[in-house]
Phi, psi and omega in degrees: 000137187261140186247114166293134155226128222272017159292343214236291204255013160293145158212152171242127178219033141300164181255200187262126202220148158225161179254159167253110157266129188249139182217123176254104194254169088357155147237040165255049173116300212262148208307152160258117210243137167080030168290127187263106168253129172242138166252139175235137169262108227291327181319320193228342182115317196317128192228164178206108179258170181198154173226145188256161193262191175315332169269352165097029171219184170185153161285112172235132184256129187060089164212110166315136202290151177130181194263128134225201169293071201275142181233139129208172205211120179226155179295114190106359180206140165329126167285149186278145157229150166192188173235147169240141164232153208241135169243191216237111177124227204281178171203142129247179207195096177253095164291148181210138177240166183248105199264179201317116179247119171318107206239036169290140162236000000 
């Protein structure tokens, strides 16, 4: 008789997700509060969002290791564009926006 070990026949095959904690600054320094950052994946659609809080920052959580698009975007400032890329575990995302310069005279 063969006795199975079932340490030997796991297989996982979720995949691997890491979260982003995002910090949304100004540029002179200071938190941006009602910022929307979305990572995106431009290939399948796939989208993950956060909006930031008083403190300029947020979480966005499970979000699968590979490259995508961070965008963010608040009213009154340049939208951010860049690529991020998520490994599996902790992530950050330091931002800095510029605002808008009016350019009616």
């Amino acid at each position: 008789m063969t006795e199975e070990n079932p340490e030997n026949n796991q297989t996982n095959n979720a995949p691997q997700t890491g979260n982003v904690s995002v910090s949304v600054k100004d540029s002179d320094g200071n938190p941006l509060q009602g910022v929307d950052v979305i990572i995106g994946d431009g290939n399948t659609g796939d989208e993950y969002e956060g909006t930031t809080g008083s403190a300029g920052g947020c979480n966005i959580n499970n979000v699968p290791v590979g490259t995508y698009e961070l965008l963010a975007i608040k009213e009154g400032y340049d939208q951010y564009y860049g690529n991020i890329t998520i490994v599996a575990g902790a992530n950050t995302a330091n931002i800095i926006m510029a605002e808008e310069v009016d350019d009616d005279f």
